[in-house]
N, C-alpha and C positions, 0 to 999 in steps of 0.2 A: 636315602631312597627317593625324596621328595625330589632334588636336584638330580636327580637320573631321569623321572619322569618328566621333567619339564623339558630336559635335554631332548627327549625320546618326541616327543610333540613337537618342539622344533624342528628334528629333521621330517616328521610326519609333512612340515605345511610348509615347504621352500620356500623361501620370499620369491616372488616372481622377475623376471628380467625386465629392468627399467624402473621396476618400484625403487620406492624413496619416500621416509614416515619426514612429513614438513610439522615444523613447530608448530600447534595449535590446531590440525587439523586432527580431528575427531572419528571422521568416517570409515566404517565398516564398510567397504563395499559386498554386495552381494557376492554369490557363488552360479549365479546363470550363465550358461553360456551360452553363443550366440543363438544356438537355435531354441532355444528357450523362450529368447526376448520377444517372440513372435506371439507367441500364450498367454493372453489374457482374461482372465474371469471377469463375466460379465455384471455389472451392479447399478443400482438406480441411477446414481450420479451419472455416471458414463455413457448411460444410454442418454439419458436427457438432454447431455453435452450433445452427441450426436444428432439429437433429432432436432437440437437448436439450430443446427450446422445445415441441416438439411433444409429447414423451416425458412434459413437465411439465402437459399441459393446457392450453397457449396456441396460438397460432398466429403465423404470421409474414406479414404484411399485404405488407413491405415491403422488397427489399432497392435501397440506395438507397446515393451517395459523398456525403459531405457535403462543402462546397464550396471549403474553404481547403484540408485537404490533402490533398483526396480519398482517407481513407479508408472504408470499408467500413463501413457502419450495418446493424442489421435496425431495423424498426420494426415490433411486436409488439403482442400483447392477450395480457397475462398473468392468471391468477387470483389475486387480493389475497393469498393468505395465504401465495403462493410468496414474495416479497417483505419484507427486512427493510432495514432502515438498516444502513449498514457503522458497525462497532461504533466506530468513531473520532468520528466525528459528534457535534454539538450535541446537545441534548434538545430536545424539542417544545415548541414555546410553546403551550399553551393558548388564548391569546388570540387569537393569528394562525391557527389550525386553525377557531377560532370564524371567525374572518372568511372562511375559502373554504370551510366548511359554509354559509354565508349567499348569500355570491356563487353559489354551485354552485348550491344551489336555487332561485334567483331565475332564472339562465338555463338552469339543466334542461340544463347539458352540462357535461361534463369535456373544455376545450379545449387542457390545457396537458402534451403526454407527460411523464412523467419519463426518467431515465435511470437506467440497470438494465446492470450488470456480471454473467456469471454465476458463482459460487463453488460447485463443487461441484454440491447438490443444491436450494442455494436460489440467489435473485437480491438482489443487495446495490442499493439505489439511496443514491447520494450526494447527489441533487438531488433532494429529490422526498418527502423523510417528512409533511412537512406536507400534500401533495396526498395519500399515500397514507393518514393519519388520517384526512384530511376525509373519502376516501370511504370508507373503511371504517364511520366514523360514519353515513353514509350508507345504508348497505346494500349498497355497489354489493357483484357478486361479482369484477368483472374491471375491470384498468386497461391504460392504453396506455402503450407503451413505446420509447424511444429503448435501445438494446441493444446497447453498448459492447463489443466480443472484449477488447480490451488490460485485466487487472486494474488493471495500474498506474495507468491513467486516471482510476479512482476516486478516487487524492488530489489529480489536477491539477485534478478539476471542482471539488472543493471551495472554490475559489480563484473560481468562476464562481458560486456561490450566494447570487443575492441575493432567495431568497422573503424575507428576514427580515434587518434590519445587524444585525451581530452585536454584542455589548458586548465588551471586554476580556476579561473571565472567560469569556462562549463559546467566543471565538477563544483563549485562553490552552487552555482545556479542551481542544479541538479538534484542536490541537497535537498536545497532549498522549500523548490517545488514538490519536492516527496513528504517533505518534514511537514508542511501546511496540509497536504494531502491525508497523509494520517492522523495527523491532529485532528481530523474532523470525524474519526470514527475509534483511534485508538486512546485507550488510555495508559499503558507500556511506557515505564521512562525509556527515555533518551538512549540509555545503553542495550537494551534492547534490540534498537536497531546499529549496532557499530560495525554490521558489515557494510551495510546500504549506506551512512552518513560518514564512513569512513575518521574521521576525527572529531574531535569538536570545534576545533580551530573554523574547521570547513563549513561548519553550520554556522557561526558567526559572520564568515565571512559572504554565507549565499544569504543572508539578513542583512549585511552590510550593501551588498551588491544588488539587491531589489531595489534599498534607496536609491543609490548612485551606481550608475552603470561603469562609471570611468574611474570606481575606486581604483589604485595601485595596491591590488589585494595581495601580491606576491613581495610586496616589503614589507605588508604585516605579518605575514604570515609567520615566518620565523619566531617572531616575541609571541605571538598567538598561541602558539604548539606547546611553549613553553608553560602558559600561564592559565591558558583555558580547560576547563573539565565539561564530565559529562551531569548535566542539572537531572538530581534526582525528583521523584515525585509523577503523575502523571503527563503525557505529552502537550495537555492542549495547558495546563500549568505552566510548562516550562518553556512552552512558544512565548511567554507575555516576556520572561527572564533573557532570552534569545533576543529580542525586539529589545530591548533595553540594552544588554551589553552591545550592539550593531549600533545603538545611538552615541557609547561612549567613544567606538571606535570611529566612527565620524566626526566626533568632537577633533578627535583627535587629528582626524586627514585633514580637517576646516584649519589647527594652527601648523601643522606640516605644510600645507598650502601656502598659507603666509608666512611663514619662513624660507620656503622657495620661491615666490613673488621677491622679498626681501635681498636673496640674495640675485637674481635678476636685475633688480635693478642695480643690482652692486658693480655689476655686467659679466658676471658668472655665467657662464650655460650649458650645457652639459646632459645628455639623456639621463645620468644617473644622479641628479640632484634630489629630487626626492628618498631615493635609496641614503644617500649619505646624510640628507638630516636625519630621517630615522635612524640610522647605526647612531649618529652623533646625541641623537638623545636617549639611546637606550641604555639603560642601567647596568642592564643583565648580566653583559660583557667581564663587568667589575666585582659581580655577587659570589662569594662562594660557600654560603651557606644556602639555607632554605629561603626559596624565589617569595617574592612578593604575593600577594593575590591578584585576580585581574581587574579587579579595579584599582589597586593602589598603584598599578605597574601603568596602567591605560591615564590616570591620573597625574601620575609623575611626565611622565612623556609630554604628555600636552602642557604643562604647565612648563618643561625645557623647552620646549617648540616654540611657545608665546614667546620667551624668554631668550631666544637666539638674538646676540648680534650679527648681522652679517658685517661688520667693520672687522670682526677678528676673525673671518674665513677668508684664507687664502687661498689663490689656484693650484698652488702644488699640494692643500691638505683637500680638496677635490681630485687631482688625480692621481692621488695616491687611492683613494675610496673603491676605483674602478668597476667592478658587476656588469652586470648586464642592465638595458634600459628598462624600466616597472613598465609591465603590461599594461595598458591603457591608463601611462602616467600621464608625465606633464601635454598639456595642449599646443 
């Protein structure tokens, strides 16, 4: 009987066209339909957002639920200079600002809102610096706005930003600056946030890349994924353990270094010489039980690194190694 009624509920609620259940995602989306979204109940929070918005020189065009979990949106006209990047964020690519100053003028509209958290006295957008350089570039005085109440929202959209794919070192960097960020008010391990920080590997590596900007973070990274976890305990604890493992891995680039010096002078050269000592001293390759820890794996490394002859690397066991060139490898 039981397996009739479940049967009988399934055909009740058709899956929809296009749905698709993804591994790990969780969401119930709501049941409002469009003209629904328009109906908002009015509550302290939202009005005070509002009359911030007003307070500031903007207006508020629009309050609206958006449609998975119906929460609560404004959608606004703010003036450009309220407006900055939340300080965790990428830096601007030039190039790609060039390209929606060009688009922008050619169709004479600004079609695409950003999104805008408010902080105090200014408005942080996570999604949206590049629209807001291009107009600024522009002239304009005022932008449109999708206008988030939840602060914390700001690091789940980050995970939704595709004006621009990011490299290794943005997203490393990106980490970075979110991970210091909330250390200063959160106490949440580390796992907590594994949507925003995306790995662990990646948080090492935006510690590693604050010191040196010219790390070759894309030939660590592979043994990294392997070997690195998430540091349980509170955030601003587990920043000091972060800052340490980023010194090991430096250790590390400083004898990879000199063993690519080493082999230069041998007269080797090659854009993928760094990549090939790292394979050449990694372990991993040869382990088939359970991996090392990341220090004993960061340890060993450096210690083959120092330990490289270059009298017994040859140019064909270099081009045999071949990859692509490490991102702001050799100089």
């Amino acid at each position: 009987m039981a397996t009739k009624k479940k049967a009988a509920a399934r055909k009740a609620s058709p899956k929809r066209p296009g749905t698709k259940k993804r591994r790990g995602v969780k969401l119930q989306p709501t049941e409002l339909d469009a003209g629904e979204l328009a109906s908002v109940e009015p509550t302290p929070e939202l009005d005070a957002l509002a009359s911030a918005v007003e307070g500031d020189g903007g207006r508020v065009l629009a309050r609206y639920r958006e449609p998975l979990g119906g929460k609560a949106l404004l959608l606004v006209s703010l003036p450009v200079e309220t407006i900055s990047p939340t300080p965790f964020q990428r830096d601007v690519s030039d190039s790609h600002v060039r390209k929606l100053t060009r688009a922008m003028d050619k169709t004479q509209r600004f079609l695409d809102p950003i999104i805008v958290i408010h902080e105090k006295d200014r408005y942080w957008t996570p999604n949206g610096n590049h629209r807001l350089t291009a107009l600024r570039e522009l002239g304009a005085k005022a932008i449109i706005a999708l206008l988030v109440p939840e602060r914390s929202v700001a690091y789940q959209i980050l995970a939704l930003n595709i004006e621009k794919a990011h490299n290794l070192r943005e997203r490393a960097t990106e980490v970075y600056r979110m991970y210091k960020d909330l250390a200063g008010f959160s106490d949440d391990p580390e796992s907590t946030y594994e949507l925003e920080f995306e790995e662990p590997a990646l948080v090492t590596l935006g510690f590693g890349y604050a010191e040196r900007g010219r790390l070759a973070g894309g030939a660590y990274n592979p043994v990294l994924r392997k070997v690195d976890g998430w540091i349980d305990g509170p955030l601003p604890g587990a920043l000091a353990e972060r800052e340490r493992r980023a010194q090991k891995l430096l250790a590390l680039d400083d004898a990879v270094n000199e063993a690519v010096a080493r082999l230069k002078e041998k007269g080797l050269t090659s854009p993928y010489l760094k990549s090939f000592v790292v394979a050449r001293i990694n372990p991993l390759r040869f382990i088939k039980g359970d991996l090392p820890g990341f220090d004993e794996l960061l340890d060993t490394m450096t210690k083959r690194a120092r330990g490289m002859k270059a009298d017994k690397i040859k140019p064909e066991d270099l081009a045999r190694s071949g990859g692509a060139p490490e991102e702001g490898g050799e100089d």
